[in-house]
gemmi code that builds the backbone of each chain (N, CA, C; Angstrom):
import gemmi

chains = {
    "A": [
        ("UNK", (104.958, -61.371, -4.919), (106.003, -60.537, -5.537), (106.241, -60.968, -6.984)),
        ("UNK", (106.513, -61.951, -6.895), (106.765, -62.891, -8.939), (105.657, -62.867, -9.128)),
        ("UNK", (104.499, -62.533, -8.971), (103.083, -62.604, -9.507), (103.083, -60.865, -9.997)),
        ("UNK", (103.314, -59.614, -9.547), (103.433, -58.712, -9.658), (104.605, -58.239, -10.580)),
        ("UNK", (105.498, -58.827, -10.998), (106.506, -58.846, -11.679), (105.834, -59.383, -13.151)),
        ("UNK", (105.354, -60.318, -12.925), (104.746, -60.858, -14.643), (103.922, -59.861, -14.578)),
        ("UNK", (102.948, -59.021, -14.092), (102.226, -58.064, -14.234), (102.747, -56.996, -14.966)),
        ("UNK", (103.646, -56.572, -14.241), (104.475, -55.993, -15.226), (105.003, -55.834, -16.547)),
        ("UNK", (105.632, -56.824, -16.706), (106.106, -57.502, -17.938), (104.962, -57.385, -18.933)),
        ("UNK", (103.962, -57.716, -18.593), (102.550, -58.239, -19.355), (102.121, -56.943, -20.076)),
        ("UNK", (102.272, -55.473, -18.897), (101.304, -54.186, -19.150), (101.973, -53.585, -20.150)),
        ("UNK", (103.461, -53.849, -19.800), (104.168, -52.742, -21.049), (104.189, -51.453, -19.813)),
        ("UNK", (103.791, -50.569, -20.136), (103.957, -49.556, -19.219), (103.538, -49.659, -17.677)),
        ("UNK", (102.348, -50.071, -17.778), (101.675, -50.394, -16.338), (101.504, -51.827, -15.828)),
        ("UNK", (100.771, -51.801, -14.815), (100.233, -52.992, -13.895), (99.024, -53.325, -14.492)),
        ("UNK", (98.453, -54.339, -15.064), (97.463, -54.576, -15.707), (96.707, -55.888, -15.010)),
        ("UNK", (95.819, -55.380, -13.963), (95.030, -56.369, -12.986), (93.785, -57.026, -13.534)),
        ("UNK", (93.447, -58.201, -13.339), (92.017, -58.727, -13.362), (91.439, -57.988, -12.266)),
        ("UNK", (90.427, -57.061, -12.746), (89.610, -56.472, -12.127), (88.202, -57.156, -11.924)),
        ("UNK", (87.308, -57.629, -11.260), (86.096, -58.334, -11.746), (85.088, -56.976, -10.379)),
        ("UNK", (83.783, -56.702, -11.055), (83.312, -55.654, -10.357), (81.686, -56.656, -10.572)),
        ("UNK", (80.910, -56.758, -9.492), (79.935, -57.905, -9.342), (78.767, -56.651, -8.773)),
        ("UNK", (77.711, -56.851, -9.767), (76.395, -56.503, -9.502), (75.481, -57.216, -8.562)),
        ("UNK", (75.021, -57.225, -7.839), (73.945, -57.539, -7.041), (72.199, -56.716, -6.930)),
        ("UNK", (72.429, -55.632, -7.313), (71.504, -54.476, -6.951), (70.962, -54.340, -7.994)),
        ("UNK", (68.882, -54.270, -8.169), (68.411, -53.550, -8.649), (69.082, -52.218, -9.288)),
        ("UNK", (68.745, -51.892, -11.035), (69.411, -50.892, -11.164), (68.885, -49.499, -10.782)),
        ("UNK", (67.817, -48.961, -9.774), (67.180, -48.064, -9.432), (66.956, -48.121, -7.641)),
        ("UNK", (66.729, -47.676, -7.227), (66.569, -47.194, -6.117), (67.257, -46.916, -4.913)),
        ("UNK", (68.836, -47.321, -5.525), (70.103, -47.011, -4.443), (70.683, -46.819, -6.239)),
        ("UNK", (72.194, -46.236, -5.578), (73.134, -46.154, -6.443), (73.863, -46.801, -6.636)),
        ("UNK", (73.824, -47.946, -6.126), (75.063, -48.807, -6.530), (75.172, -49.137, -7.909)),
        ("UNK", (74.246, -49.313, -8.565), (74.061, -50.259, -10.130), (74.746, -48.966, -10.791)),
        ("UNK", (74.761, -47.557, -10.979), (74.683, -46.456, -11.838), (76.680, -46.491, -11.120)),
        ("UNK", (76.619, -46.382, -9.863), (77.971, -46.011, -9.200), (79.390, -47.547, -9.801)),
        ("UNK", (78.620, -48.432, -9.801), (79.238, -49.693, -10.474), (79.529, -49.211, -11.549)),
        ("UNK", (78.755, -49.335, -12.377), (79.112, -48.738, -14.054), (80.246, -48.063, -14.473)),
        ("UNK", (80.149, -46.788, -13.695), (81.042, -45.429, -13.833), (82.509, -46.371, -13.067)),
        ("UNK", (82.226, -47.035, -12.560), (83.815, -47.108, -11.824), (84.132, -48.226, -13.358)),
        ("UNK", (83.673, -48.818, -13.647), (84.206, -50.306, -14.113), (84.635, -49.324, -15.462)),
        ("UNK", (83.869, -48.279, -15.855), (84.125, -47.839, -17.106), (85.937, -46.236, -17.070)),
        ("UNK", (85.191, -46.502, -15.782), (86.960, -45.485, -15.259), (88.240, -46.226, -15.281)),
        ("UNK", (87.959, -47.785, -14.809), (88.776, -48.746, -14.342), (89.383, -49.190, -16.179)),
        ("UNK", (88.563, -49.179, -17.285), (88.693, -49.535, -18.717), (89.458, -48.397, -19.139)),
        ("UNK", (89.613, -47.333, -18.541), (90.629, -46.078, -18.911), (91.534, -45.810, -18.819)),
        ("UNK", (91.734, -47.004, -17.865), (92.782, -47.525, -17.191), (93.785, -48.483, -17.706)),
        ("UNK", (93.034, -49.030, -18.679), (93.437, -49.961, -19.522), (93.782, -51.831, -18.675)),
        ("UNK", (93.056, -51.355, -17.791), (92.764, -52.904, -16.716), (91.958, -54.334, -17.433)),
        ("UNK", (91.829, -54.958, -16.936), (91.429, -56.130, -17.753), (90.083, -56.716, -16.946)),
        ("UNK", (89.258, -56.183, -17.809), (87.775, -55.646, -16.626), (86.816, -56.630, -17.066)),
        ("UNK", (86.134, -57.509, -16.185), (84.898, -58.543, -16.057), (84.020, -58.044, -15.463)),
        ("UNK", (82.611, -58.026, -15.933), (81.232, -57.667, -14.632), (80.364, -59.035, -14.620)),
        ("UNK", (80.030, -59.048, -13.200), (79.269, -59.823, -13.101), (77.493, -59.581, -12.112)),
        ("UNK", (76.681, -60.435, -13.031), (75.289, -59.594, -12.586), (74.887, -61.073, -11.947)),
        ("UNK", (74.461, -61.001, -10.326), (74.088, -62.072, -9.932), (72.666, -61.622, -8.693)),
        ("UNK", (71.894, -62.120, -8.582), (70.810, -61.564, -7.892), (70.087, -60.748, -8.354)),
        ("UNK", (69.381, -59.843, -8.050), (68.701, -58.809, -8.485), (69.658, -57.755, -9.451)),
        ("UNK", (71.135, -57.835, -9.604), (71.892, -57.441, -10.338), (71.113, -57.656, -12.105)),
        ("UNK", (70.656, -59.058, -12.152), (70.428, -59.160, -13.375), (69.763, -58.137, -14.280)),
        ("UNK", (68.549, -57.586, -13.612), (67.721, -56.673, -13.688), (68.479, -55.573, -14.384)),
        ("UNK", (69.573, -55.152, -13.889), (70.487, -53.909, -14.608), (70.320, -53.992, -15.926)),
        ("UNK", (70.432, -55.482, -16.597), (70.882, -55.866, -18.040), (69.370, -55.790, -19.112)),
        ("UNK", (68.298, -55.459, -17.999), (66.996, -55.871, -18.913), (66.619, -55.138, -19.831)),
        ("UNK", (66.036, -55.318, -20.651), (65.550, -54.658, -22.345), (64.241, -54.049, -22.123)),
        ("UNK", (64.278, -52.936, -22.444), (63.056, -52.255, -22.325), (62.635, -51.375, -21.132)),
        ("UNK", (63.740, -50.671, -20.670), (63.696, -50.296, -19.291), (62.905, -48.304, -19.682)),
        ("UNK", (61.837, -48.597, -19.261), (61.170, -46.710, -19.250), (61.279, -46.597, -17.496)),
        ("UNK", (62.082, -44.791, -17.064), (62.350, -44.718, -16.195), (61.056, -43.489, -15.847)),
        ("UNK", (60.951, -43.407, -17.000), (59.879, -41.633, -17.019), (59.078, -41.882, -15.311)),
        ("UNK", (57.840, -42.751, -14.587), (57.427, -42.893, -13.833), (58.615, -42.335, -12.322)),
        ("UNK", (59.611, -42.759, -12.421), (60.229, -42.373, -11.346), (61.484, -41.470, -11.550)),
        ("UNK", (61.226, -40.872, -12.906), (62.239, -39.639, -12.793), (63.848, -39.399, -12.439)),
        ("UNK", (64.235, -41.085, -12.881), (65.589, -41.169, -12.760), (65.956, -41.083, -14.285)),
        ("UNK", (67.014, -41.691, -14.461), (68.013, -41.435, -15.646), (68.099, -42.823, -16.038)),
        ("UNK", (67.521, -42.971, -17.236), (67.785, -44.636, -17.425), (69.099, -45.317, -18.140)),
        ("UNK", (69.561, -45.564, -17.198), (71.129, -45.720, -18.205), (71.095, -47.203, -18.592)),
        ("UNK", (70.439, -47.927, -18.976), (70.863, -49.192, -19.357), (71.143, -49.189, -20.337)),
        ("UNK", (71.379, -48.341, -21.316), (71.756, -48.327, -22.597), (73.322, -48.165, -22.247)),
        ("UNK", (73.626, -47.575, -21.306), (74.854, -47.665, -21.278), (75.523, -48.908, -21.365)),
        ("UNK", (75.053, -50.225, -20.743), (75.688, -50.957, -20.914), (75.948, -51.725, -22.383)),
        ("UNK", (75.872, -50.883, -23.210), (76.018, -51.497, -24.718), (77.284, -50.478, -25.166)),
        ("UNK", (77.590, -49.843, -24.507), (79.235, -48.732, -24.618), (79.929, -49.508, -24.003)),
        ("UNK", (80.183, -50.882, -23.392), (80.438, -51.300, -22.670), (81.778, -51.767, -23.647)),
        ("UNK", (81.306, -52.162, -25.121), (82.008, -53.015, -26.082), (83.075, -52.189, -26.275)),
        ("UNK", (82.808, -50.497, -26.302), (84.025, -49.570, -26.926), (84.681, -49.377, -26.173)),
        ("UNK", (84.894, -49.753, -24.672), (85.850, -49.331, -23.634), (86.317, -50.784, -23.490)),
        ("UNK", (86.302, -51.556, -24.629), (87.239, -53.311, -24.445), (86.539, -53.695, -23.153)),
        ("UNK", (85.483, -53.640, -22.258), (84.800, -55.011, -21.745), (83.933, -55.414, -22.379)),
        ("UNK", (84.712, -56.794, -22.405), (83.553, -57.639, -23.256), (82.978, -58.858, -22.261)),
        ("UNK", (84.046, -59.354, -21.456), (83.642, -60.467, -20.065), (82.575, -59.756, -19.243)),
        ("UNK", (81.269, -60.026, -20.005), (79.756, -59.773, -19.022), (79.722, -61.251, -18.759)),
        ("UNK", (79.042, -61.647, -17.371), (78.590, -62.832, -16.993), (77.404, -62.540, -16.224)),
        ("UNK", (76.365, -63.445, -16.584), (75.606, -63.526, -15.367), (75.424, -64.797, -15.025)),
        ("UNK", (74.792, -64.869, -13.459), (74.629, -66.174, -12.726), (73.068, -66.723, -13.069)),
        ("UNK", (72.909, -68.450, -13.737), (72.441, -69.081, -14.091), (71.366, -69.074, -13.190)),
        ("UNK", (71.254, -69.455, -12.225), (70.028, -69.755, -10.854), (69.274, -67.517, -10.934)),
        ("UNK", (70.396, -67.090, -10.660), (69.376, -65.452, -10.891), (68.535, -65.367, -11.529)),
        ("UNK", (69.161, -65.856, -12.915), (67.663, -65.725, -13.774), (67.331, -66.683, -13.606)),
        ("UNK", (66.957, -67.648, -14.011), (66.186, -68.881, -13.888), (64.808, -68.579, -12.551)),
        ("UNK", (65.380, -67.525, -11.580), (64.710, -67.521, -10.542), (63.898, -66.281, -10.725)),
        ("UNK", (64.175, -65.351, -11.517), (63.681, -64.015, -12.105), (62.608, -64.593, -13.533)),
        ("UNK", (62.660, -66.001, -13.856), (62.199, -65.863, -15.114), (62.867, -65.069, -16.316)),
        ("UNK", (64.009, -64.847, -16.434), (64.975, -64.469, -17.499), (65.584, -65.591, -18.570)),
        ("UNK", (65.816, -64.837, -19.697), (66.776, -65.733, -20.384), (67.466, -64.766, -21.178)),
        ("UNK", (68.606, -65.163, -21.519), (69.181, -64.137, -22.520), (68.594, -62.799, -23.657)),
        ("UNK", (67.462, -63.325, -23.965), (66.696, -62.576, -24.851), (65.873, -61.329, -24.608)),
        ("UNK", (66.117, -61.803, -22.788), (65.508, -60.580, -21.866), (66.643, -59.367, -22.106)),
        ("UNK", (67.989, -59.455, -22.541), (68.942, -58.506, -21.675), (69.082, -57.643, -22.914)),
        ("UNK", (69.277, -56.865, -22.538), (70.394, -55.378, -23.554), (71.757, -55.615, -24.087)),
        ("UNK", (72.644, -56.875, -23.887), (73.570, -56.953, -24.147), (74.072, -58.603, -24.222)),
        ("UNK", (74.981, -58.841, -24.474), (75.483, -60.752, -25.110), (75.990, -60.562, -23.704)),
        ("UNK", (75.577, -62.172, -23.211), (76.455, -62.491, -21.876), (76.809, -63.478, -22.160)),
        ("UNK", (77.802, -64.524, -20.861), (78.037, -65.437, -20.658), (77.145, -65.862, -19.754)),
        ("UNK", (76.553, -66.711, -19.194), (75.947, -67.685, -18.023), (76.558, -68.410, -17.865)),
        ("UNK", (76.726, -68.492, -16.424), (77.810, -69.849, -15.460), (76.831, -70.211, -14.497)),
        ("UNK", (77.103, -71.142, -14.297), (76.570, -71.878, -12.986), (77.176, -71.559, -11.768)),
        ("UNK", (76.900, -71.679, -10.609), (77.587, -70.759, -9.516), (78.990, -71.887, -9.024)),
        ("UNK", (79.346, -72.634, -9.621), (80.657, -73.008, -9.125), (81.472, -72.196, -10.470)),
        ("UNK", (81.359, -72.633, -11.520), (82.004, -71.759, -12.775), (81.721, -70.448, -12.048)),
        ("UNK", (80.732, -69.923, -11.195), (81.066, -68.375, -11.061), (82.225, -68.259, -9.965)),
        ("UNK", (82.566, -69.080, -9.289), (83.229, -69.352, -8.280), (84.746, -69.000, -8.652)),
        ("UNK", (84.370, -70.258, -9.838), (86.026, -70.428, -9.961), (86.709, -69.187, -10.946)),
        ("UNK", (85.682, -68.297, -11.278), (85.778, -67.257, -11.855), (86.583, -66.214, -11.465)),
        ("UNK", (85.910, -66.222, -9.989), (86.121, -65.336, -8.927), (87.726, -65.493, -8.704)),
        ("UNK", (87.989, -66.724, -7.681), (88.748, -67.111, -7.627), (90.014, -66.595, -8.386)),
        ("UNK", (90.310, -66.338, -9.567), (91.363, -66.127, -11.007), (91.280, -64.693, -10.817)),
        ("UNK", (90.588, -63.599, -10.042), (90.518, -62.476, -10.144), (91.397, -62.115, -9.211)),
        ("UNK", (92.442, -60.764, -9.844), (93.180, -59.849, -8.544), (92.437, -59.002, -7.546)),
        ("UNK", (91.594, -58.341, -7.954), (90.288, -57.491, -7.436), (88.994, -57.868, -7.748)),
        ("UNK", (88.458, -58.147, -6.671), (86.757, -58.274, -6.634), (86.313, -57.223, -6.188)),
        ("UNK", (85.105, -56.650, -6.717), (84.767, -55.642, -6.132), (83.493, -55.916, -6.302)),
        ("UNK", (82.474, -55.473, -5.100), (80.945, -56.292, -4.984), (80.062, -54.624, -5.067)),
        ("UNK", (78.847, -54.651, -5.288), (78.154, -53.699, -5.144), (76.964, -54.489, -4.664)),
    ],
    "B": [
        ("UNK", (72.628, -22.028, -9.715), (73.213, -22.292, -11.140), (73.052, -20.765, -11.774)),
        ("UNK", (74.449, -20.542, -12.593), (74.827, -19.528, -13.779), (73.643, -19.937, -14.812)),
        ("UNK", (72.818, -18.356, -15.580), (72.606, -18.747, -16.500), (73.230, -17.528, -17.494)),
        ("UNK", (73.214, -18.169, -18.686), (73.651, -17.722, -19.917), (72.338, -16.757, -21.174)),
        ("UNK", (72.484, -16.361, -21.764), (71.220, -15.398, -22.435), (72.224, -15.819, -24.017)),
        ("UNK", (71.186, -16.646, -24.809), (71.381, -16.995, -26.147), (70.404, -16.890, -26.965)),
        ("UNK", (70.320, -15.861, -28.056), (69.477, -15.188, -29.145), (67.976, -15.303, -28.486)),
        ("UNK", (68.416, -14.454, -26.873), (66.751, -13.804, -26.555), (66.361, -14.397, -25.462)),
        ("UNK", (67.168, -16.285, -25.102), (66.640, -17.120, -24.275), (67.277, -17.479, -23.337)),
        ("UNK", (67.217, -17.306, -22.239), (68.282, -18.152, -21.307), (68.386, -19.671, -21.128)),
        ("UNK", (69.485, -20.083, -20.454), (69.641, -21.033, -20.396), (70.356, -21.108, -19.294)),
        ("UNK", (70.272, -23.013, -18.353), (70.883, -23.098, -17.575), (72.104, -23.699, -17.470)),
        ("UNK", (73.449, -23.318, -17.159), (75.084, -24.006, -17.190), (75.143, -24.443, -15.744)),
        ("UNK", (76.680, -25.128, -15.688), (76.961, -25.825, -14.374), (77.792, -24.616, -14.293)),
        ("UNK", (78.669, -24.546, -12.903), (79.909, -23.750, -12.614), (81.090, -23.784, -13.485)),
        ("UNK", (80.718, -24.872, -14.417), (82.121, -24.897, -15.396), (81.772, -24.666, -16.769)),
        ("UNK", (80.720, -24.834, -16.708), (79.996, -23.796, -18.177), (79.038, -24.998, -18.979)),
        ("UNK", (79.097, -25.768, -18.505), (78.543, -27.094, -19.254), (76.967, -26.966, -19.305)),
        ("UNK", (76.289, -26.819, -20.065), (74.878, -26.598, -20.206), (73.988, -28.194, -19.561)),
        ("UNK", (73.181, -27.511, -18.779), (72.726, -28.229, -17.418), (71.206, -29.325, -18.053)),
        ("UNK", (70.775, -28.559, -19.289), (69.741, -29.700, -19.745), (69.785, -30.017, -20.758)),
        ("UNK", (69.874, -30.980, -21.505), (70.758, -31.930, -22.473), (69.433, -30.995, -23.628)),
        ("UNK", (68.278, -31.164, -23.289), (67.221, -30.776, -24.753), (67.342, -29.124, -24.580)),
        ("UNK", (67.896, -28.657, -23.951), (67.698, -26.980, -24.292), (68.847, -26.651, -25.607)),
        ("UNK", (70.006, -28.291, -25.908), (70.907, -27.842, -26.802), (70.142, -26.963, -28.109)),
        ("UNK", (70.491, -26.320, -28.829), (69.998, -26.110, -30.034), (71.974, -25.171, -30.839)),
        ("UNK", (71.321, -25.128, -32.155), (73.317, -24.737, -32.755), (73.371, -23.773, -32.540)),
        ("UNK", (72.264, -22.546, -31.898), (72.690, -21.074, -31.423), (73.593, -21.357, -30.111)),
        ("UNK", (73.057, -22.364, -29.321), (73.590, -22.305, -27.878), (75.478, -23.086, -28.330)),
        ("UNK", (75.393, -23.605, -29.568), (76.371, -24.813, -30.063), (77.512, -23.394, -30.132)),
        ("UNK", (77.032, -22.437, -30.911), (77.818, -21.340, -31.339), (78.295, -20.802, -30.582)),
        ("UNK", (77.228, -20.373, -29.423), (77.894, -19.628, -27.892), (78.758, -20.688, -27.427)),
        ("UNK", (78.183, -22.058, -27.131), (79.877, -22.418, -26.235), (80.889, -22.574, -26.572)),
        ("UNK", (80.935, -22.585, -27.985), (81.928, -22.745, -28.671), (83.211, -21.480, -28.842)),
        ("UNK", (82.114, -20.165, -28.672), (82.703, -19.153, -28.879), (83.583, -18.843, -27.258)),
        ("UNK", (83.220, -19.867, -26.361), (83.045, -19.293, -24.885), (84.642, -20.321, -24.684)),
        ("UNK", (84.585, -21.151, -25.574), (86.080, -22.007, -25.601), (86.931, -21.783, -26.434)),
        ("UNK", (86.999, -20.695, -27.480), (87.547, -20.044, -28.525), (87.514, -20.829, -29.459)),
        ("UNK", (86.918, -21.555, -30.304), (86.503, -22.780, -30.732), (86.044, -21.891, -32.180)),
        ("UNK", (86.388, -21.928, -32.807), (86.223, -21.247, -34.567), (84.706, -22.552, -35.172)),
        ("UNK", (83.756, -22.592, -35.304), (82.870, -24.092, -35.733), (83.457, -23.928, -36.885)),
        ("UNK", (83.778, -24.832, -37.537), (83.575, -25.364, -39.441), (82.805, -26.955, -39.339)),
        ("UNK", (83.040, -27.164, -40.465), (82.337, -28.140, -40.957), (82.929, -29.606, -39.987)),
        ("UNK", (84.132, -29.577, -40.093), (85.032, -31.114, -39.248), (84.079, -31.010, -37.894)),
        ("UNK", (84.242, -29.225, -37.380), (84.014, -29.394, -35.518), (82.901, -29.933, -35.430)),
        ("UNK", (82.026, -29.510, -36.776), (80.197, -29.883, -36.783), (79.866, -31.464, -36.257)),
        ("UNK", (80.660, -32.026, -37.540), (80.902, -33.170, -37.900), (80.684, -34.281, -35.700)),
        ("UNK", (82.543, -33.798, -35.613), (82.372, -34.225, -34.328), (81.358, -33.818, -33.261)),
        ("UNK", (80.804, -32.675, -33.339), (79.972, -32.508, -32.257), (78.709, -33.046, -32.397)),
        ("UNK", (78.073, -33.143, -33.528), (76.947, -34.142, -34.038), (77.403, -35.635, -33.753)),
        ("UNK", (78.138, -36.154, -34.431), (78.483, -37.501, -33.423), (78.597, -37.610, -32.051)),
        ("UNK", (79.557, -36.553, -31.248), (79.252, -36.603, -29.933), (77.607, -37.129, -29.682)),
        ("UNK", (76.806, -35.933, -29.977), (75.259, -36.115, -29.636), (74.705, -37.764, -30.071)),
        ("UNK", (74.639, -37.809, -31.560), (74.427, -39.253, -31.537), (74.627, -40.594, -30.796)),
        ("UNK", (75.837, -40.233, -30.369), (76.804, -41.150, -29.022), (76.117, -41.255, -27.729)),
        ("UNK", (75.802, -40.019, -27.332), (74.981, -39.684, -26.437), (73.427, -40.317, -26.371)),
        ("UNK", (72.893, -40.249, -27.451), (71.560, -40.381, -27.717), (71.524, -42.033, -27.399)),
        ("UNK", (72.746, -42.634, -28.143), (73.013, -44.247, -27.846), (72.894, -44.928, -26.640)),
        ("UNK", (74.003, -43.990, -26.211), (74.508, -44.557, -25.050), (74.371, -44.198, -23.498)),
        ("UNK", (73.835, -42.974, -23.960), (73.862, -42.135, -22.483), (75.191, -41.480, -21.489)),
        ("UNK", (76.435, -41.421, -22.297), (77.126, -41.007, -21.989), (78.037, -40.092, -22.630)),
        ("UNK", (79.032, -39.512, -22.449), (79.823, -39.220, -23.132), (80.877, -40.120, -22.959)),
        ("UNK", (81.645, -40.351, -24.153), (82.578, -41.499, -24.068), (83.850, -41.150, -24.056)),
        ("UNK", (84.960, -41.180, -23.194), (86.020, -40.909, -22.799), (86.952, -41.131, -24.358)),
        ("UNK", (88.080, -40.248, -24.125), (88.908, -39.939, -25.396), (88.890, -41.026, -26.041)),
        ("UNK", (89.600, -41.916, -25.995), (90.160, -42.959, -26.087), (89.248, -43.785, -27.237)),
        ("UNK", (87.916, -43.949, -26.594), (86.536, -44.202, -27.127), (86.426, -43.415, -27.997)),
        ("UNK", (86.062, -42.490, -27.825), (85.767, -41.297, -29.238), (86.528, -41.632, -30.305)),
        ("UNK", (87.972, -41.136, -29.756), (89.071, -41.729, -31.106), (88.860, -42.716, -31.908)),
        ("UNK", (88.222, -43.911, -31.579), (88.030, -45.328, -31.790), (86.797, -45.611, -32.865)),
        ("UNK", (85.692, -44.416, -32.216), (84.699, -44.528, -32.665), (83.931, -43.813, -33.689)),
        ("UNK", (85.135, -42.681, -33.691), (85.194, -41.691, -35.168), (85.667, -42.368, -36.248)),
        ("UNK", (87.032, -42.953, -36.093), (87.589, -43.486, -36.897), (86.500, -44.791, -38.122)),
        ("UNK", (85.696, -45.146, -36.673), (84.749, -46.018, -37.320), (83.369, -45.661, -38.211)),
        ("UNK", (83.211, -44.697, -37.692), (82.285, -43.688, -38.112), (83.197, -42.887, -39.771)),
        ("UNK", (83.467, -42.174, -39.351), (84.440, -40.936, -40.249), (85.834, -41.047, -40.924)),
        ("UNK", (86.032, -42.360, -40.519), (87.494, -42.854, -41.058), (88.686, -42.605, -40.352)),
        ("UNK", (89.750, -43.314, -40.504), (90.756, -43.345, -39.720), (91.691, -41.925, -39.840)),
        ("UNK", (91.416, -41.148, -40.930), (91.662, -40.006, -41.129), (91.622, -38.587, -40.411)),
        ("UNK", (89.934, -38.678, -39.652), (89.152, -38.096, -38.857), (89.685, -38.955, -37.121)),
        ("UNK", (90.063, -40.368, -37.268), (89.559, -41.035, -36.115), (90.812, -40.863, -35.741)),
        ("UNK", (91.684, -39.757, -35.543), (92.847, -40.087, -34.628), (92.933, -38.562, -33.779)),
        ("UNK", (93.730, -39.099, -32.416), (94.428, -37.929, -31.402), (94.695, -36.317, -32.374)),
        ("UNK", (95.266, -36.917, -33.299), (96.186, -35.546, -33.336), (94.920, -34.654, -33.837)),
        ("UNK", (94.659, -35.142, -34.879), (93.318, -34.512, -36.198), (92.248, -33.997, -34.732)),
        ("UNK", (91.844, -35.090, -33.935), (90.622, -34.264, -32.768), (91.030, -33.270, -32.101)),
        ("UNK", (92.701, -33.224, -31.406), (93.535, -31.650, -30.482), (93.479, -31.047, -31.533)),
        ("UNK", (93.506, -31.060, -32.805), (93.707, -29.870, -33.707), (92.244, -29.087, -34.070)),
        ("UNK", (91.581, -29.562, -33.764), (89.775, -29.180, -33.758), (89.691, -28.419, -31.897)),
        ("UNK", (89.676, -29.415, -31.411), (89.645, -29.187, -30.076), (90.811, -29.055, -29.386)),
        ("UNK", (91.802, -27.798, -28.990), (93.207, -28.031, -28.817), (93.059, -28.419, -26.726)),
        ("UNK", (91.680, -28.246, -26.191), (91.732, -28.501, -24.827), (91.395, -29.279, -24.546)),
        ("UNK", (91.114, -31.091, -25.903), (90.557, -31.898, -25.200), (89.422, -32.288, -25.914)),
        ("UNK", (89.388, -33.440, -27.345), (88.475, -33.216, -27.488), (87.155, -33.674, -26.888)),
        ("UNK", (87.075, -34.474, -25.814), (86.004, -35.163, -25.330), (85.646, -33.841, -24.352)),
        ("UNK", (86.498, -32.863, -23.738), (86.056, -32.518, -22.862), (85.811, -31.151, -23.266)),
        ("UNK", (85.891, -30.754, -24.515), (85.450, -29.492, -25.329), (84.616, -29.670, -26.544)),
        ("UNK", (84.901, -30.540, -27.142), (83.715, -31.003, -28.185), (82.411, -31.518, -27.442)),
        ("UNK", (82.358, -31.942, -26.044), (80.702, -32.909, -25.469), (80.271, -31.087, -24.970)),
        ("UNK", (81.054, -30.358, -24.550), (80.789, -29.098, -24.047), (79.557, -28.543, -24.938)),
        ("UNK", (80.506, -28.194, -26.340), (79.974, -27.733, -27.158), (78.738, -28.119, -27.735)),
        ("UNK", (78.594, -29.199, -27.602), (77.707, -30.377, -27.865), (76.455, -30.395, -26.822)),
        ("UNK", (76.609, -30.285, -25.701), (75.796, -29.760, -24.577), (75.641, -30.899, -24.271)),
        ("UNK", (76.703, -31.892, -23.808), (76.747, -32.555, -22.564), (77.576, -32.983, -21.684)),
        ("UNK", (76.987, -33.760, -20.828), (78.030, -33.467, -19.342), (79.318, -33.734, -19.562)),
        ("UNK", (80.002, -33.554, -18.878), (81.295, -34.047, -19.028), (81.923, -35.402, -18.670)),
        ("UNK", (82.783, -35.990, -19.756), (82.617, -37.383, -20.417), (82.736, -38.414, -18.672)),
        ("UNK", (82.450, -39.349, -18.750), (82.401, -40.177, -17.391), (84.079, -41.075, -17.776)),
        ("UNK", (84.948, -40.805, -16.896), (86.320, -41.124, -16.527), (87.022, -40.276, -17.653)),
        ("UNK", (86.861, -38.714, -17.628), (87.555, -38.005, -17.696), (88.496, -37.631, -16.894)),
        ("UNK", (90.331, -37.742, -17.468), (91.085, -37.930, -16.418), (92.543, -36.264, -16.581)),
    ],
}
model = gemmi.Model(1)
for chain_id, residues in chains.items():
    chain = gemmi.Chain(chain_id)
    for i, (resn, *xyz) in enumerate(residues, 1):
        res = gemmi.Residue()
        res.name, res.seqid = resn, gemmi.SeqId(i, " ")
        for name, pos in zip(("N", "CA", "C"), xyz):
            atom = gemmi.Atom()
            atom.name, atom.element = name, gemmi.Element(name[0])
            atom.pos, atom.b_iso = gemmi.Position(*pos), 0.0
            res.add_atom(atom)
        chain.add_residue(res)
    model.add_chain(chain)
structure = gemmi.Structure()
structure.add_model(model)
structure.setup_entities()
């Protein structure tokens, strides 16, 4: 209840939640990666206080150089560089994902943070809403 | 799907009039939707609806009001980059009548 009350106080008009919305998924062959996006960027309209995080095959979403032409989807990874004009700027990804993908920063479309999976933990942890895809 | 007949050619819209393939845009089809939202073009509406597209071309989306506002201003100056100056171009919205006109979908967390 006093946790929801400083919320208040904080938004000015509204409730202004740590939202954190966590990638897991390849960005092609289910919808979650494309269906993630659209919410986190609805949730910024919102004027919420929005973190993503890319851990597992999630990373993949963030990669540079993505041609979709072969399978006739819609390549939105460019989207995640609109990411800056809707105020999220807390991108993280998990350290062991790439490391295990052969990634490094220079691979991605966009500036992240990298944590190690207890820093992703305690990340978590500080969030009002997790939301996993 | 509705289609529409513009100087000779058809084209395909959604049920809400939004033109269904982003490369069939061309400024004859710009003129018809514009005319189809009572939308007068001059030079300002140009202005924004060419940025819309550029935005698009970026990003792959259309970018919700808020964004636009933000991003004209940065673009076109703070003059151009505000609420009132875009309803007075677009009085229904400009993200959701300027991307129209513009020939694309309609903006993602349009509310």
């Amino acid at each position: 209840m006093s946790d929801m009350m400083d919320d208040m106080e904080e938004g000015g008009e509204g409730v202004v939640k740590k939202f954190m919305f966590v990638n897991r998924k390849a960005p092609h062959g289910t919808i979650y990666a494309l269906e993630g996006l659209e919410v986190a960027l609805i949730s910024a309209a919102f004027d919420q206080d929005v973190s993503m995080v890319f851990v597992d095959d999630g990373v993949y979403e963030l990669i540079k150089g993505v041609n979709t032409k072969g399978i006739e989807v819609k390549d939105f990874s460019k989207t995640y560089r609109a990411l800056e004009g809707y105020d999220i700027e807390k991108l993280y990804v998990e350290k062991a994902s790439m490391d295990a993908r052969g990634l490094t920063q220079d691979d991605l479309i966009v500036d992240v943070i990298a944590l190690d999976s207890a820093e992703m933990a305690n990340l978590m942890a500080e969030q009002d809403v997790v939301i996993s895809y | 799907m509705p289609m529409v007949e513009v100087a000779g050619k058809s084209f395909e819209v959604d049920e809400e009039g939004y033109l269904t393939n982003l490369n069939d845009w061309n400024q004859d089809i710009a003129e018809y939707l514009a005319k189809e939202e009572k939308v007068e073009m001059t030079e300002n509406h140009w202005d924004v609806v060419n940025f819309l597209r550029e935005y698009y071309d970026e990003y792959q989306i259309a970018p919700a009001v808020r964004v636009l506002t933000k991003a004209v201003a940065k673009k076109l100056g703070p003059e151009k980059g505000n609420n009132k100056y875009l309803y007075e171009l677009f009085p229904y919205g400009p993200a959701k009548q300027a991307c129209k006109i513009a020939g694309l979908p309609k903006p993602t967390g349009c509310i």
